[in-house]
ZAGUZA-868201 format. One record per residue: residue in one letter; z, y negated, x negated of N, C-alpha, C in turn. Coordinates in steps of 0.2 Angstrom, whole numbers, padded with zeros to 4 digits, always signed. Layout:
N
AZYXZYXZYX ...
***
This chain:
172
X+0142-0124+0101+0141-0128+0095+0137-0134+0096 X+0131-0133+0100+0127-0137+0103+0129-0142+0107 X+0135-0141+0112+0138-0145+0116+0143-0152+0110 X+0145-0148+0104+0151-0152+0100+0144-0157+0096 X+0138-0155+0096+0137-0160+0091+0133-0166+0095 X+0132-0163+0101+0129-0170+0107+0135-0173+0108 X+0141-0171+0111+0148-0174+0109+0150-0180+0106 X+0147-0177+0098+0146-0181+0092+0143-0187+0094 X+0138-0186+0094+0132-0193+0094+0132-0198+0099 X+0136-0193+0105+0139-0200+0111+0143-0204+0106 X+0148-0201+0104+0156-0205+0100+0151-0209+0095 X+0147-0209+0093+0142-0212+0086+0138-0215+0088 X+0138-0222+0088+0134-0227+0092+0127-0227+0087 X+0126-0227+0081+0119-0225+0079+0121-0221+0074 X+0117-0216+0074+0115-0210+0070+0108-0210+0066 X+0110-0209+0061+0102-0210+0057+0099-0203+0059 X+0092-0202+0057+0090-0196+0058+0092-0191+0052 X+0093-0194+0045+0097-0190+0041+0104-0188+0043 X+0108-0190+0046+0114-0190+0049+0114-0183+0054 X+0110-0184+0058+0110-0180+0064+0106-0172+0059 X+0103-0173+0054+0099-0168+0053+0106-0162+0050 X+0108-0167+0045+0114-0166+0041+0120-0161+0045 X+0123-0166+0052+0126-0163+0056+0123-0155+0059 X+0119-0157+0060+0115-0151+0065+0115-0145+0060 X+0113-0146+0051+0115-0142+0048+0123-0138+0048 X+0127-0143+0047+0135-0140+0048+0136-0138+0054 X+0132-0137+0057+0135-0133+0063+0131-0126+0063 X+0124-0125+0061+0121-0118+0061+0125-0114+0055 X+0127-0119+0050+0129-0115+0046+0138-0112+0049 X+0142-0116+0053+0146-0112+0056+0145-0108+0061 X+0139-0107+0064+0138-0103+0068+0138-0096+0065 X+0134-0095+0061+0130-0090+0054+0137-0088+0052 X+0142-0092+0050+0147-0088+0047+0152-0085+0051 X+0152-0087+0057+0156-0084+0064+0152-0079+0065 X+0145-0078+0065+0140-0070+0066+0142-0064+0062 X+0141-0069+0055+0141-0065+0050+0149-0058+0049 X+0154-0064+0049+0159-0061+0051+0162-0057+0054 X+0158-0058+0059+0158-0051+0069+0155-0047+0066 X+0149-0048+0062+0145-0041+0059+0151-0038+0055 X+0155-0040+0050+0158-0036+0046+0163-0033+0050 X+0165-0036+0054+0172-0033+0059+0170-0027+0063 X+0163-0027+0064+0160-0022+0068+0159-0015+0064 X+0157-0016+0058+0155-0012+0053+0161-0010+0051 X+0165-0013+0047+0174-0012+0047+0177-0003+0052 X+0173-0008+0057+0178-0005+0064+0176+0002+0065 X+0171+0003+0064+0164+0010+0064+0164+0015+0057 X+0166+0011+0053+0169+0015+0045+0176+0018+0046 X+0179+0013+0050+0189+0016+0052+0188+0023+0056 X+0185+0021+0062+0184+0026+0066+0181+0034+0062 X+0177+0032+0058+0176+0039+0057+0178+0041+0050 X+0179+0037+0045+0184+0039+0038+0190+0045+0041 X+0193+0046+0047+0198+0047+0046+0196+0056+0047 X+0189+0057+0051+0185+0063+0051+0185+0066+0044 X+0180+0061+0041+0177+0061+0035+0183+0065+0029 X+0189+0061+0030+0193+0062+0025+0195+0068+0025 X+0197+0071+0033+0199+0077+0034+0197+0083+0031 X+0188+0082+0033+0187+0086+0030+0186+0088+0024 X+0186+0084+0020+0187+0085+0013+0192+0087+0013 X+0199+0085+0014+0205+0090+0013+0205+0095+0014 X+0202+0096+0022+0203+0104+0023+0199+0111+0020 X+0192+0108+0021+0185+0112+0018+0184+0110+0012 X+0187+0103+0006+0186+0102-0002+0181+0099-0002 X+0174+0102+0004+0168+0099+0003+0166+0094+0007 X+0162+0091+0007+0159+0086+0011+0152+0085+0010 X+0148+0085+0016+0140+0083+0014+0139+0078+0018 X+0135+0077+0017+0134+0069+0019+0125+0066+0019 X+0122+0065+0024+0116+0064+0023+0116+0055+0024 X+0121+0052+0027+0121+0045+0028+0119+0041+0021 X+0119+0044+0016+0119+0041+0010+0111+0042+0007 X+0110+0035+0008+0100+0036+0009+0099+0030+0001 X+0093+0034-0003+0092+0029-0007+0083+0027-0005 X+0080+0021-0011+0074+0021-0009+0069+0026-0010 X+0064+0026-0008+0060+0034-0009+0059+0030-0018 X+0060+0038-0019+0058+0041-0027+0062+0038-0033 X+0069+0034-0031+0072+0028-0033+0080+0033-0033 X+0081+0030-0038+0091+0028-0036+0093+0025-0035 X+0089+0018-0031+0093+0014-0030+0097+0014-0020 X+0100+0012-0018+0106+0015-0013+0103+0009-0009 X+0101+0012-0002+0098+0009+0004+0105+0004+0006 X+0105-0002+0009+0110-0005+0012+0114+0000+0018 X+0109+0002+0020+0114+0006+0026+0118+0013+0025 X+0119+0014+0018+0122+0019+0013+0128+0016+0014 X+0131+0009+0013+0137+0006+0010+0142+0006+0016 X+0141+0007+0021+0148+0009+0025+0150+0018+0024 X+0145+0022+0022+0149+0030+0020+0153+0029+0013 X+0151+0023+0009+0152+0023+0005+0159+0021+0004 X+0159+0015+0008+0164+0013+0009+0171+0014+0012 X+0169+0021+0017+0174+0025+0020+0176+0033+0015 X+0170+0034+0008+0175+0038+0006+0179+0033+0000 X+0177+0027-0001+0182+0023-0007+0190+0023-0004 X+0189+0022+0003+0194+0020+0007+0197+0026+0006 X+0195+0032+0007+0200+0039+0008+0200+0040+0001 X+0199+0038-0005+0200+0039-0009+0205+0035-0013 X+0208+0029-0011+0214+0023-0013+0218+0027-0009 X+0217+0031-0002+0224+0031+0003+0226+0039-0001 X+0223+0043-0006+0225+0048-0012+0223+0047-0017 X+0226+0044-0022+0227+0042-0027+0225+0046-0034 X+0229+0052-0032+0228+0057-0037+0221+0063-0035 X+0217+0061-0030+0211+0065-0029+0206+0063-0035 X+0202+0067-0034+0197+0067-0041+0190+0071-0036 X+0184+0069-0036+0180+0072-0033+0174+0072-0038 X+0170+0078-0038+0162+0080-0040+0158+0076-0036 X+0154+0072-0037+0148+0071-0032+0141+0074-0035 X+0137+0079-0030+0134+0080-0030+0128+0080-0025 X+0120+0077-0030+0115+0078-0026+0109+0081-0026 X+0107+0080-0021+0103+0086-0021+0093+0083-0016 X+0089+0086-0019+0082+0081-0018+0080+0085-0013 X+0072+0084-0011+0067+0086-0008+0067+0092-0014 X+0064+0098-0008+0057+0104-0013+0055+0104-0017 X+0049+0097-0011+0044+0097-0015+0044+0091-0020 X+0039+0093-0026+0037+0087-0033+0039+0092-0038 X+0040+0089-0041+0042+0093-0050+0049+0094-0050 X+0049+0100-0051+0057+0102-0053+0063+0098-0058 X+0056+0097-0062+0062+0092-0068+0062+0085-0066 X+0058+0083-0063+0057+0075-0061+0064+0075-0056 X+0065+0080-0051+0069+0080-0046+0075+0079-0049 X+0077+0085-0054+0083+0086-0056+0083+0078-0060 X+0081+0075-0064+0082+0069-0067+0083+0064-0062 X+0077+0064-0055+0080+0060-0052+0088+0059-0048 X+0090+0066-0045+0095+0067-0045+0101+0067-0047 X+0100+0067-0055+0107+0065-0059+0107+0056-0058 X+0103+0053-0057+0103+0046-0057+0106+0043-0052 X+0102+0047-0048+0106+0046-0041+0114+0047-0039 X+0117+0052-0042+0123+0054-0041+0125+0050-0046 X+0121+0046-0052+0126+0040-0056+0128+0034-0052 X+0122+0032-0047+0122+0027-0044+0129+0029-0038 X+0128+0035-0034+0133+0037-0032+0140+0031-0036 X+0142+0036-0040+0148+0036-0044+0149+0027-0046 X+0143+0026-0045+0145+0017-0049+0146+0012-0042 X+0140+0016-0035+0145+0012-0031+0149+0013-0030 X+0156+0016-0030+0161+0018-0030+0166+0014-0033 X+0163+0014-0039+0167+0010-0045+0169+0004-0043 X+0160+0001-0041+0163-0007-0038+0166-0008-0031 X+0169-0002-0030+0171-0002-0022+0178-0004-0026 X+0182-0003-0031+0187-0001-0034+0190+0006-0035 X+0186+0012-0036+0188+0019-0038+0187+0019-0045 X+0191+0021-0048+0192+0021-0056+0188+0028-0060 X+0185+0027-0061+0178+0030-0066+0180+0039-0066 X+0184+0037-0070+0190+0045-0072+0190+0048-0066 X+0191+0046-0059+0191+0051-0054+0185+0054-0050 X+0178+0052-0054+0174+0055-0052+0169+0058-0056 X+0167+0063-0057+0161+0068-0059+0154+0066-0057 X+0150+0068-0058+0145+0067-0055+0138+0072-0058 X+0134+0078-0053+0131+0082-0055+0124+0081-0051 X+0120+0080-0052+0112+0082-0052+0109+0089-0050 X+0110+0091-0045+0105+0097-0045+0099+0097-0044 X+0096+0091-0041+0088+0092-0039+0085+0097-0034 X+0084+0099-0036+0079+0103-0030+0081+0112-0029 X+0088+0113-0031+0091+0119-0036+0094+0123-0028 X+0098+0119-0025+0101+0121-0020+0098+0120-0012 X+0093+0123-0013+0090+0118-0006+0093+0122+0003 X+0094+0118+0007+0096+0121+0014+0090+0124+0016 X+0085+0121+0015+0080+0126+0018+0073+0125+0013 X+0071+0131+0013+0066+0132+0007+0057+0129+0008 X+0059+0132+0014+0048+0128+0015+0049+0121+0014 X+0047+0119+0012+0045+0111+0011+0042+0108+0018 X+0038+0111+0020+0032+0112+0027+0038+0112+0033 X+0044+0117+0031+0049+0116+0038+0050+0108+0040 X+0051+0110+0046+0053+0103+0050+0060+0100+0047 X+0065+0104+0047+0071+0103+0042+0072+0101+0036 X+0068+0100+0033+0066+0101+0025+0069+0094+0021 X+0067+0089+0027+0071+0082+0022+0080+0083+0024 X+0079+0088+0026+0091+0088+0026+0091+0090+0019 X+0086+0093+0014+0088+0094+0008+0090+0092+0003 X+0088+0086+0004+0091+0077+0002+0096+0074+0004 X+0101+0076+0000+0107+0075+0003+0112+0073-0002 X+0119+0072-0002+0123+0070-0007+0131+0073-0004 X+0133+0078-0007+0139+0081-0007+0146+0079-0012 X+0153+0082-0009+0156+0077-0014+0160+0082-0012 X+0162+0086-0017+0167+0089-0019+0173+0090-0021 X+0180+0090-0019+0187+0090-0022+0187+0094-0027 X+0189+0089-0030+0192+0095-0041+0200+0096-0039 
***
């Protein structure tokens, strides 16, 4: 890109410094969108590769769990690096039409049992609403809160203990 706008300013007997500043902007900005773009093809390509896992096993086991799906700590709101699982179960979820899924999640141990559980239903709201704006129609999804009800492993102290924190999704 740097060779085309020196290029430039040979072909352009004088160049203002606004001129040159201007150019030099149109060019990082087509660099940034040629990056930008590689990044989504990359991530595309990485959500394709494994949706076709992911989907399987929902059809064959009904269940799915999933720990890629990360929010802020004590928050509902959805970590960006949540949006490619997200987006590989929207995708198996347009390629059957007629499926309907429960999503369910589930906290940490430890903290107050009711704060968990409430966190947890918000969480599996936010679940269900990214989904929505993926284009999955409202009606084909549930969503349940369990909080701290069903845990994989009980000590809070175990080493395992943040797999607790999880997000499952269900076939109805």
């Amino acid at each position: 890109m740097k060779t085309i706008l020196l290029a430039l300013l040979c072909c352009l007997p004088l160049v203002s410094q606004g001129q040159l500043y201007m150019l030099n902007r149109a060019v990082e900005r087509a660099a940034s969108r040629v990056a930008e773009r590689k990044i989504e093809e990359a991530v595309d390509r990485k959500v394709a590769e494994k949706t076709a896992d992911y989907y399987s096993t929902l059809l064959e086991e009904g269940r799915l769990m999933s720990h890629a799906i990360q929010f802020e700590e004590g928050t509902a709101t959805l970590l960006a690096d949540s949006q490619p699982f997200v987006k590989g179960i929207a995708d198996a979820l347009r390629r059957d039409p007629a499926m309907k899924l429960r999503i369910e999640t589930h906290t940490l141990v430890a903290g107050d049992a009711t704060a968990n559980l409430r966190l947890s239903q918000r969480r599996a709201d936010a679940v269900r609403a990214a989904l929505i704006t993926a284009g999955i129609e409202g009606t084909r999804l549930t969503v349940k809160g369990l909080g701290e009800t069903q845990p994989l492993y009980t000590d809070p102290d175990d080493e395992y203990a943040p797999l607790n924190q999880r997000v499952e999704f269900v076939k109805l």
